[in-house]
LOVEXLUM-606845 format. One record per atom (N, C-alpha, C, O): residue in three letters; x, y, z. Coordinates in steps of 0.02 Angstrom, whole numbers, padded with zeros to 5 digits, always signed. Layout:
REM residues N
ALAXYZ;...
//
This chain:
REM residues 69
UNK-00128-00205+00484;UNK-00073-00168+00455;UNK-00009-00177+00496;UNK+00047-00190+00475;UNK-00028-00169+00555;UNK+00036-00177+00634;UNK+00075-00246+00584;UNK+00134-00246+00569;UNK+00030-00297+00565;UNK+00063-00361+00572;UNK+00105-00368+00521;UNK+00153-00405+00525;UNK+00091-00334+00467;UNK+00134-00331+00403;UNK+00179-00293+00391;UNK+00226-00305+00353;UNK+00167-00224+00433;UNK+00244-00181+00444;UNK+00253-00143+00499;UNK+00264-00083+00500;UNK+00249-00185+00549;UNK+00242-00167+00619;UNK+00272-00093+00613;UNK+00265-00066+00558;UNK+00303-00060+00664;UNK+00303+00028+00684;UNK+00365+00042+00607;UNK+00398+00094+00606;UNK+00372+00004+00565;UNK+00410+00029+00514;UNK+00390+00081+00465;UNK+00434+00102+00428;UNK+00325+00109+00459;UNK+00298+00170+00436;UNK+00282+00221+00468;UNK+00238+00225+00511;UNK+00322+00272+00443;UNK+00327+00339+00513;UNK+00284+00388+00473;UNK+00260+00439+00497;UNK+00276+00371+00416;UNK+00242+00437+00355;UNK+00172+00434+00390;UNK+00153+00378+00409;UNK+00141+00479+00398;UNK+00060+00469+00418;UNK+00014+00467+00359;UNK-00038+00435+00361;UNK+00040+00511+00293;UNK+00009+00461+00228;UNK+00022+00425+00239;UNK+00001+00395+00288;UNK+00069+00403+00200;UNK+00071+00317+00195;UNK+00037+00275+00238;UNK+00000+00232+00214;UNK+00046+00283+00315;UNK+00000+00252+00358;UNK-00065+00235+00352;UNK-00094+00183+00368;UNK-00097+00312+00315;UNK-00179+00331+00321;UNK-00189+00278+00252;UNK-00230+00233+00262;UNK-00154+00276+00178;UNK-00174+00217+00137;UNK-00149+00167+00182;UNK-00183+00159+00233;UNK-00116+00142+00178;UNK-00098+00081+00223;UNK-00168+00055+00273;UNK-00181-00004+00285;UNK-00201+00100+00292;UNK-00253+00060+00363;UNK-00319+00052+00300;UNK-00356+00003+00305;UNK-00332+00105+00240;UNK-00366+00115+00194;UNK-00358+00019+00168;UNK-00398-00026+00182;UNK-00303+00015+00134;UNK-00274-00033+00086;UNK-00294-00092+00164;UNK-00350-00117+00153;UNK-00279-00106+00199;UNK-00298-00162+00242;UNK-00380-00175+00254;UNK-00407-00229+00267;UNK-00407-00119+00246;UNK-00471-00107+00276;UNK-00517-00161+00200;UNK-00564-00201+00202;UNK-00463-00127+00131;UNK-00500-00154+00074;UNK-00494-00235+00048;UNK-00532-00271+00016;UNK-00412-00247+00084;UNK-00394-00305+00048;UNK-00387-00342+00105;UNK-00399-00399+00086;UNK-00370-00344+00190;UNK-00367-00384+00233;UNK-00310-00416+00225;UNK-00269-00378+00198;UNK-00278-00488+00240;UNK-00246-00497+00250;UNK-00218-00522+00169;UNK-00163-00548+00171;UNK-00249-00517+00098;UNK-00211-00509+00025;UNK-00181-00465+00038;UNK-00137-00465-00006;UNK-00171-00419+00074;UNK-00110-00357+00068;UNK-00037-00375+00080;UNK+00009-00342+00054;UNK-00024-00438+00128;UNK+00032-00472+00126;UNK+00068-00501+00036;UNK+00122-00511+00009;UNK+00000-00504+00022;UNK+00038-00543-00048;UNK+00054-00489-00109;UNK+00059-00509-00167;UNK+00064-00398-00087;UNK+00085-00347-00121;UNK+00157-00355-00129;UNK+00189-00302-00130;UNK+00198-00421-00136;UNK+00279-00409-00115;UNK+00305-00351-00113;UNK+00317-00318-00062;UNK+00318-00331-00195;UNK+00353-00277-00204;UNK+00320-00210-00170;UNK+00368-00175-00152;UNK+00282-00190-00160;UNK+00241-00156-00134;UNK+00249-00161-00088;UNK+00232-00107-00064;UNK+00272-00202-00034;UNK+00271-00179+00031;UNK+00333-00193+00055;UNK+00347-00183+00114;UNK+00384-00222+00001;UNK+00443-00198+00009;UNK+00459-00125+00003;UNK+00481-00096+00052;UNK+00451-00094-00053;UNK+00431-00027-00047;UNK+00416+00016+00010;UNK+00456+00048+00043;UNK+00368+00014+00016;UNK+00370+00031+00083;UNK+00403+00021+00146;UNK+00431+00066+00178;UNK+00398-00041+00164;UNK+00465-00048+00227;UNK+00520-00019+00197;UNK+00560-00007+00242;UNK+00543-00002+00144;UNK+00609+00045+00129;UNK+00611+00106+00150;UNK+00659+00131+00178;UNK+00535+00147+00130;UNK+00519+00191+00142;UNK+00508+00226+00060;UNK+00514+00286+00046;UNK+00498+00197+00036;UNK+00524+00219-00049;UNK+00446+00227-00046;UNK+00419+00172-00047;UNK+00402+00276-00043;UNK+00352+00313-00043;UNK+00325+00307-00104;UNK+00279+00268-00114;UNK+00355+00353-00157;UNK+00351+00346-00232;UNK+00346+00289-00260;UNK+00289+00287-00282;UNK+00386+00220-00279;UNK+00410+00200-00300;UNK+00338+00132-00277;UNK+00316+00091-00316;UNK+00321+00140-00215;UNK+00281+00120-00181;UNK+00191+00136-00219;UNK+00156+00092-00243;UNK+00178+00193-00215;UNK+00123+00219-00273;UNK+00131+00203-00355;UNK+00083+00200-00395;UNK+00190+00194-00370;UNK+00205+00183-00465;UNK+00185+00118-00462;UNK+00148+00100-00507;UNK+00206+00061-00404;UNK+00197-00004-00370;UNK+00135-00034-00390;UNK+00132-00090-00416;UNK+00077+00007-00374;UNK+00021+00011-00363;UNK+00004+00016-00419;UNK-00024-00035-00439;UNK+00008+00051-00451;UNK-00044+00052-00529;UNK+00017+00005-00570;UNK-00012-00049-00571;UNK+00059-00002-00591;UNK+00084-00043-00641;UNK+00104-00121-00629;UNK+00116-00164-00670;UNK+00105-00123-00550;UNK+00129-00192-00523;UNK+00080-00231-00487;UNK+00099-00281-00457;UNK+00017-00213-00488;UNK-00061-00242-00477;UNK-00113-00237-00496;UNK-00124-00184-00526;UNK-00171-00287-00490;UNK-00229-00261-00524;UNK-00272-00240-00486;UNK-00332-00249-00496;UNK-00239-00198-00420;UNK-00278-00179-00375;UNK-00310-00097-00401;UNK-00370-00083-00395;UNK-00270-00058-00425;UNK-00317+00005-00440;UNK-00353+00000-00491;UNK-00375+00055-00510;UNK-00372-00058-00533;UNK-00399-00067-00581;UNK-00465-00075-00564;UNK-00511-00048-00594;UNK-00472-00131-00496;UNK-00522-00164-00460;UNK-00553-00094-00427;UNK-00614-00088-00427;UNK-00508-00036-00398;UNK-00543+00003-00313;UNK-00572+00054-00364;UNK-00632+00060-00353;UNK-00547+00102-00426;UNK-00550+00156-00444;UNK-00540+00206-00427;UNK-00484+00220-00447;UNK-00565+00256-00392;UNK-00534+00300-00387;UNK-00509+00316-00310;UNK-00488+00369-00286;UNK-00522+00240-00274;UNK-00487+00249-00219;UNK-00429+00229-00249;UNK-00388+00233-00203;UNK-00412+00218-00277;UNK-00335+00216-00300;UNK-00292+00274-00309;UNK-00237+00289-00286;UNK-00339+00308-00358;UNK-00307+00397-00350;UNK-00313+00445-00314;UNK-00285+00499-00319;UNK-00359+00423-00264;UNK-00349+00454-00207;UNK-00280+00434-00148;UNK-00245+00476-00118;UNK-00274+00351-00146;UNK-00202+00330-00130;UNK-00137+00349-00156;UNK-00086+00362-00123;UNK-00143+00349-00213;UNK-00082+00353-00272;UNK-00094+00418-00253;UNK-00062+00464-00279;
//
């Protein structure tokens, strides 16, 4: 996670999916663009809407997704 947005996430959610989301996808989490542009913004929200409409990642985890989101 360090390597993809080094100390740029101060939220401790976001953090806690973030180590979640690395733990599931490893180093495919680099290839979330918008999504982790999002986040390095800090755009929290925008970051979760990210997630279900801009991947087929909560489609794949289930309801670890709505537990993230």
């Amino acid at each position: 996670m360090k390597q993809i947005y080094g100390d740029s996430v101060t939220c401790p959610c976001a953090e806690n999916v973030l180590v979640d989301m690395t733990y599931n996808l490893g180093p495919q989490l680099s290839d979330f663009t918008t999504f982790n542009s999002l986040i390095m913004g800090g755009n929290w929200d925008a970051a979760a809407d990210d997630l279900i409409t801009g991947t087929a990642w909560c489609g794949q985890v289930g309801r670890r997704c709505d537990r993230n989101v």
